[in-house]
C-alpha positions as a printed NumPy array, in Angstrom:
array([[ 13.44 ,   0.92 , -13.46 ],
       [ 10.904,  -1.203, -11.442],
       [  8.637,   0.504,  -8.938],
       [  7.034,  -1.4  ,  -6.184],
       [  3.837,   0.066,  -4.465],
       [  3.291,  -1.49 ,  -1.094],
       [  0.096,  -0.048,  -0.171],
       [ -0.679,  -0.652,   4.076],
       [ -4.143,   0.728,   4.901],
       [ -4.402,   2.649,   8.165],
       [ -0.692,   3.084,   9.283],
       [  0.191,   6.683,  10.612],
       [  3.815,   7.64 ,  11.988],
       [  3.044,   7.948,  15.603],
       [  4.648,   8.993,  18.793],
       [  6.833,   6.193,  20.03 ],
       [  4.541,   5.393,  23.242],
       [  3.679,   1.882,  24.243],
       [  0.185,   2.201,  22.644],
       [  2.334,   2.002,  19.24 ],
       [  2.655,  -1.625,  17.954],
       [  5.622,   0.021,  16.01 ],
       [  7.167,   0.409,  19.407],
       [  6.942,  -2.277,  21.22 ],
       [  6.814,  -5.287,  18.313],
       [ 10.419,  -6.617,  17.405],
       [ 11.053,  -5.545,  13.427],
       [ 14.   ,  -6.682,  12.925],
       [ 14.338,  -5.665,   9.17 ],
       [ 12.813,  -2.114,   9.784],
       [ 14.975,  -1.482,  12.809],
       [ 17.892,  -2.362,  10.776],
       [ 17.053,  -0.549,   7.42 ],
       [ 16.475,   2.493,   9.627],
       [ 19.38 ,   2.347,  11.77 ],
       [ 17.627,   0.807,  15.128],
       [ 14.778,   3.915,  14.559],
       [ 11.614,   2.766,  15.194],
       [  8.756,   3.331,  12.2  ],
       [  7.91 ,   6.361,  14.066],
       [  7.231,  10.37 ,  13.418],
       [ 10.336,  10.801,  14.874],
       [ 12.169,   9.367,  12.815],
       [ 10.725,  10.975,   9.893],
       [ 13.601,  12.501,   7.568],
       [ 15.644,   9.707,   8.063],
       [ 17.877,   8.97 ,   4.799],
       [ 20.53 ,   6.966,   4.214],
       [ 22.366,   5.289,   1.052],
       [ 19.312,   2.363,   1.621],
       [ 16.805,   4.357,   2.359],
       [ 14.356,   7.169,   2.802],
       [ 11.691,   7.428,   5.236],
       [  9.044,  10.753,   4.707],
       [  6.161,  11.921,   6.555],
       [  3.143,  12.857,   4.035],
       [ -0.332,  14.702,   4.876],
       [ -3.616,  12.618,   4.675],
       [ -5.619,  15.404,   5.849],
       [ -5.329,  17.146,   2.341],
       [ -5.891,  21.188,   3.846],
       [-10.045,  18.764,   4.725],
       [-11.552,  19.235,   8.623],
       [-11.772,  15.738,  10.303],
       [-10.127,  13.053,  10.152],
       [ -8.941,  10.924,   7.244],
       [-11.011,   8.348,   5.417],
       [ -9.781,   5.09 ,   3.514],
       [-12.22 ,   5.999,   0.259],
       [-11.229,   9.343,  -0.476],
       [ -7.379,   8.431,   0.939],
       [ -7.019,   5.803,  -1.572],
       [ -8.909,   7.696,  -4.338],
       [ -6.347,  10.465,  -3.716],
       [ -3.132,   7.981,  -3.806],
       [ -3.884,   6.608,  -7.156],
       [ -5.033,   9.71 ,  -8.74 ],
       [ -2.947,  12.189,  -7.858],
       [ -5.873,  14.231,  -6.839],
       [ -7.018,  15.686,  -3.698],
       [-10.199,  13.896,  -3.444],
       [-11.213,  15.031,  -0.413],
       [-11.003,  18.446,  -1.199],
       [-13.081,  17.859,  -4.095],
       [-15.991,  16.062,  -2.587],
       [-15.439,  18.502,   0.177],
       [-15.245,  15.872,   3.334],
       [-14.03 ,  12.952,   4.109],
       [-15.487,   9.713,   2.853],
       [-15.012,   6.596,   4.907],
       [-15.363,   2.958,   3.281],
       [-16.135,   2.767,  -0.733],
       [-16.166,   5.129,  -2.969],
       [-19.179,   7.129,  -4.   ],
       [-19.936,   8.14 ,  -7.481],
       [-18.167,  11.17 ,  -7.841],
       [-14.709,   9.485,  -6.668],
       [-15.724,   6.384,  -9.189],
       [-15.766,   9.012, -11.5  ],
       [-12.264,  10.513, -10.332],
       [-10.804,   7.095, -10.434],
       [-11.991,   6.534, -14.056],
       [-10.436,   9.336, -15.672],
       [ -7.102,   9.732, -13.267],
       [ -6.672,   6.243, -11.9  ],
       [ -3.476,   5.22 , -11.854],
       [ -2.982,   2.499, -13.913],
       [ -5.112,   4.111, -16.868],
       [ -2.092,   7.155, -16.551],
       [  0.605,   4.785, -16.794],
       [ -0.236,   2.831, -19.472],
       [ -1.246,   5.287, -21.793],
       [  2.624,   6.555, -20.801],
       [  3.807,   2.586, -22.37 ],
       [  4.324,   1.075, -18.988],
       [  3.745,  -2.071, -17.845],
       [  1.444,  -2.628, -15.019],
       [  0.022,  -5.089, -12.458],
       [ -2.054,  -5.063,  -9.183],
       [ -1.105,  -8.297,  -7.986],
       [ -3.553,  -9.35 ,  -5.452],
       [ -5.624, -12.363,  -5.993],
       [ -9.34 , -12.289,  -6.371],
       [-11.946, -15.207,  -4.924],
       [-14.422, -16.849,  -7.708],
       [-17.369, -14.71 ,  -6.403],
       [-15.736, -11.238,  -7.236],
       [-15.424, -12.894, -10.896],
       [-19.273, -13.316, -11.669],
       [-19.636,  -9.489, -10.869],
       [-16.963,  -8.716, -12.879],
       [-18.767, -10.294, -16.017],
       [-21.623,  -8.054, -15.181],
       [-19.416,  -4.801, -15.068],
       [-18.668,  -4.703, -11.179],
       [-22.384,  -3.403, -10.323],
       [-23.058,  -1.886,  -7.048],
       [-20.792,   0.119,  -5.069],
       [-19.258,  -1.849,  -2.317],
       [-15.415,  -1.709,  -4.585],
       [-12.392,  -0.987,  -3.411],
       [-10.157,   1.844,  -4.777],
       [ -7.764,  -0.419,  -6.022],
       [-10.473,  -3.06 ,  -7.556],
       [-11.885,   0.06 ,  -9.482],
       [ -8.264,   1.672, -10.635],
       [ -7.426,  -1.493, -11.923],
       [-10.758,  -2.599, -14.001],
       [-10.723,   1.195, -15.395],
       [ -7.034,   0.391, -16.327],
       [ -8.528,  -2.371, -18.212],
       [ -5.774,  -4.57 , -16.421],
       [ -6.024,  -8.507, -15.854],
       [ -7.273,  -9.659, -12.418],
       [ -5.863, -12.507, -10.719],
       [ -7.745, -15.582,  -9.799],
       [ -7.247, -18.29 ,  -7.09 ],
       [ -5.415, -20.42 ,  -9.79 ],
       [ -2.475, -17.481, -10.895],
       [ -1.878, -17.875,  -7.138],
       [ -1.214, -21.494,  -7.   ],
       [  1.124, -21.032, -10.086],
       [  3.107, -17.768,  -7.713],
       [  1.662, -15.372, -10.075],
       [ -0.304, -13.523,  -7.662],
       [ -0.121, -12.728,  -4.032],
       [ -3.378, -12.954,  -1.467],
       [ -3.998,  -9.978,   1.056],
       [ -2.907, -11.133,   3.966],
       [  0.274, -12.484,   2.72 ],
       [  0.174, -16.73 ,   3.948],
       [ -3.091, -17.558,   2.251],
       [ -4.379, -18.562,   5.493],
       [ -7.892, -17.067,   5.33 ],
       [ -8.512, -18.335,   1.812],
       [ -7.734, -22.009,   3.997],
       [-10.401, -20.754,   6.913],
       [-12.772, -19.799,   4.32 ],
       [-12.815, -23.402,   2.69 ],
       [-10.441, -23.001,  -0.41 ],
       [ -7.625, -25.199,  -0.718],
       [ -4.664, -23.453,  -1.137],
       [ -0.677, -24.061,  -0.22 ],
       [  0.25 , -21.488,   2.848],
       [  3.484, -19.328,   2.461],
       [  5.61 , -17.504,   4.614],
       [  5.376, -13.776,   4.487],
       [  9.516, -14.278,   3.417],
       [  8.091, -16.262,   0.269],
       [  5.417, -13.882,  -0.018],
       [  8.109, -11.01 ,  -0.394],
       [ 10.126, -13.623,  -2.67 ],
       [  7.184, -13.622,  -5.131],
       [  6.558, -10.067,  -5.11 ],
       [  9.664,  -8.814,  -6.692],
       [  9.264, -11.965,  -9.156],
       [  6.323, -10.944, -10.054],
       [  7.234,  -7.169, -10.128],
       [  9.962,  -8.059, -12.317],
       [  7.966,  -8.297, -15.136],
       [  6.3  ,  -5.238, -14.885],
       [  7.61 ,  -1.299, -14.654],
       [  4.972,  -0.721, -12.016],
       [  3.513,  -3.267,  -9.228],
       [  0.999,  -2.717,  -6.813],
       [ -0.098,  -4.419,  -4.132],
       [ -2.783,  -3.668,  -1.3  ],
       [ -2.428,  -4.988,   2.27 ],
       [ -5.578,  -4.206,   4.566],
       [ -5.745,  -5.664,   7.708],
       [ -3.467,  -3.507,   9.112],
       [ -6.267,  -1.07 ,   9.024],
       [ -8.909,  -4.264,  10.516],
       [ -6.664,  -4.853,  13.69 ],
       [ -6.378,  -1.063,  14.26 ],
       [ -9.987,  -0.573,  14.723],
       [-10.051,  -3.446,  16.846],
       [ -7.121,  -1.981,  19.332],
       [ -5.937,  -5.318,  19.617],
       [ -2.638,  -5.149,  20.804],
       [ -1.762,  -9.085,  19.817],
       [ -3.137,  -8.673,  16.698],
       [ -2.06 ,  -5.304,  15.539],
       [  1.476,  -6.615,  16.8  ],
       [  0.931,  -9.938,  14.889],
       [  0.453,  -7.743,  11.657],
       [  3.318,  -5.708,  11.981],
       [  5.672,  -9.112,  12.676],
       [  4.34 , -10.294,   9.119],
       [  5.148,  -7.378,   7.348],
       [  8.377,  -6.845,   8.364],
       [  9.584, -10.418,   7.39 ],
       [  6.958,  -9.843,   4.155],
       [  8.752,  -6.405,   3.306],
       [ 12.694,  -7.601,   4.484],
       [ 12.342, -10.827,   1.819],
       [ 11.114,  -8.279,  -0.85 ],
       [ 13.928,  -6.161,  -0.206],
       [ 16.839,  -8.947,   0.017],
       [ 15.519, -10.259,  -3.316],
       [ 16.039,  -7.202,  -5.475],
       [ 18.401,  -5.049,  -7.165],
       [ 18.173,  -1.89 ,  -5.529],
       [ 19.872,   0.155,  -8.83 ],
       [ 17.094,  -1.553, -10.68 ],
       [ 13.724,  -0.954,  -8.331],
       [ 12.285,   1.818,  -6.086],
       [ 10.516,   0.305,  -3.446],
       [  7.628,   2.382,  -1.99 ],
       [  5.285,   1.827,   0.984],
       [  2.983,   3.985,   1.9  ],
       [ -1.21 ,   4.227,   3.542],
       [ -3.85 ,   6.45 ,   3.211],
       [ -4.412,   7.359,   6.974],
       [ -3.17 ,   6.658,  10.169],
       [ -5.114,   4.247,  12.399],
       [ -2.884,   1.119,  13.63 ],
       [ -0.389,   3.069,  15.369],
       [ -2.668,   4.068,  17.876],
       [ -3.99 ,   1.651,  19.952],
       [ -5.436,   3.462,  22.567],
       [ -8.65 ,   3.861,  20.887],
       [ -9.843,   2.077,  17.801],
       [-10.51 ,   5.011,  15.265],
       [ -8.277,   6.708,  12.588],
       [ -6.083,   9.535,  13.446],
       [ -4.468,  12.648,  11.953],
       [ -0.951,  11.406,  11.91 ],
       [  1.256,  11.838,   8.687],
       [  1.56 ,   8.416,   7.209],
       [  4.788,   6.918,   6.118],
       [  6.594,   7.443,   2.731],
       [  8.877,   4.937,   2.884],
       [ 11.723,   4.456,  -0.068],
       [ 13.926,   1.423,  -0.532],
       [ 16.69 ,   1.078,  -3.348],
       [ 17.582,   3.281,  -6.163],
       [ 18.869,   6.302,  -4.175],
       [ 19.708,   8.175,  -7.239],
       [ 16.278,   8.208,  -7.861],
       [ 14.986,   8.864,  -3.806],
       [ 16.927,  11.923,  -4.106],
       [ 14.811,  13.061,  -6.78 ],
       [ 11.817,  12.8  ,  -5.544],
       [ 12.155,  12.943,  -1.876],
       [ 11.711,  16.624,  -1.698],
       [  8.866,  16.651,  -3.491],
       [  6.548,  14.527,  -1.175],
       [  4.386,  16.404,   1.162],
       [  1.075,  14.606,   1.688],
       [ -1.082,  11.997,  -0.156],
       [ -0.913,  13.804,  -3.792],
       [  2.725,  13.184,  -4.391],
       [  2.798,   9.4  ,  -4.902],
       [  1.485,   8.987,  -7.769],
       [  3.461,  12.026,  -9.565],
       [  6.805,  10.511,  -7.218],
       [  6.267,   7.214,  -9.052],
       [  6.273,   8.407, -12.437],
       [  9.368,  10.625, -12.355],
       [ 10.84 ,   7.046, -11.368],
       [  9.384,   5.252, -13.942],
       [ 11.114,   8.168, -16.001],
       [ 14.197,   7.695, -14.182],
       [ 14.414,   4.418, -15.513]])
């Protein structure tokens, strides 16, 4: 069994108003994988013989509202980290949740199981002189952090040229504005090379972030932009696999885009949602109930496998 981690940052299953981009942006592969239900709380419980769409807690039993350090920290640990530092924590994590991610991160607790794993987002040539230095400082992502305490490979601008790695935003077009020469893809080929590269592995991750960027702008042409890209990003991925064979899973830490009345994070439920190996959906579909279940979800399908 292959499992697929699409992580979004900042997407929350929201009322279906017109100040959700969910709403009123044309998805023509989520529409149609959930029966012409918007990605909405509403239709939360939805399940069918494709798929399974859940509503999970980010607010983890913690007053005000949730934060992408400790929401992250809690997805690939398994552990409610905001309970433990006793807020929420906004941005990087601190040293305690380093600390959390180094003994519970994710990859670490599936590898010492014998699976394979990959985070398959690319890296720029800067992040790679910190790296020889130990990643000093404190301005890493979650993700970054699981995945050097994993003692996994990171990808560089040149496993991307050969379609070993994918960039975070999907076409490689900021690595382009930011003076790096590099081929642009369509978020179809990006979804294409995704389940390539996944097939390799027993578990994939990948980490998608500007959804979270465009919500705190409120930018209605952006934030609907964003959601365009990752339904043709996420409709390729599914089209190319087997779904007896992987367990797609997309999920965020917080809810933020799906508002875009203001620009802040909300207390929506985010999405849990499951593509392919119903068998396996069944499973662990009653088990989700906020942030803490992902990471336990994923390994009874690893097991499953």
């Amino acid at each position: 069994m292959h499992v697929i981690v699409v992580f979004i940052d900042g997407v929350g299953l929201g009322e279906p108003s017109l100040e959700n981009p969910f709403v009123f942006t044309e998805t023509p592969f989520l529409k149609k994988l959930l029966r012409g239900n918007p990605l909405t709380r509403e239709t939360s419980g939805f399940h069918n013989e494709e798929a399974t769409l859940w509503a999970l807690d980010a607010q983890l039993g913690v007053s005000g509202l949730p934060q992408s350090a400790t929401g992250q920290a809690t997805l690939f640990t398994g552990i409610n980290a905001p309970r433990r530092l006793g807020y929420h924590l906004n941005g990087f994590p601190n040293q305690p949740l380093r600390e959390l991610l180094a003994a519970e991160g994710i990859f670490a607790s599936l590898r010492e199981k014998g699976y394979r794993c990959t985070f398959v987002n690319a890296y720029r040539p800067k992040f790679f002189e910190k790296l020889k230095q130990g990643l000093p400082g404190s301005r890493y992502s979650c993700s970054t952090l699981v995945t050097y305490y994993g003692k996994l490979p990171f990808y560089n601008l040149d496993d991307l040229k050969a379609g070993k790695a994918l960039y975070m935003d999907l076409t490689n077009e900021l690595l382009n504005e930011m003076g790096f020469s590099v081929i642009e893809i369509t978020p179809e080929e990006a979804g294409k090379r995704l389940v390539k590269i996944g097939s390799n592995f027993d578990f994939t991750l990948f980490e998608y972030f500007i959804s979270d960027y465009a919500g705190h702008l409120a930018d209605r042409e952006k934030a609907s932009r964003v959601i365009s890209r990752l339904d043709r990003f996420l409709g390729a991925a599914v089209e190319h696999f087997e779904p007896g064979e992987t367990l797609l899973i997309i999920t965020s830490d917080h809810g933020n885009m799906e508002d875009l009345s203001h620009g802040n994070h909300t207390l929506n439920r985010v999405p849990a949602l499951l593509i392919g190996a119903e068998s396996v959906r069944r499973k662990i579909t009653p088990l989700l109930r906020d942030l803490t279940d992902i990471l336990p979800a994923i390994q009874i399908a690893l097991a499953a496998g």
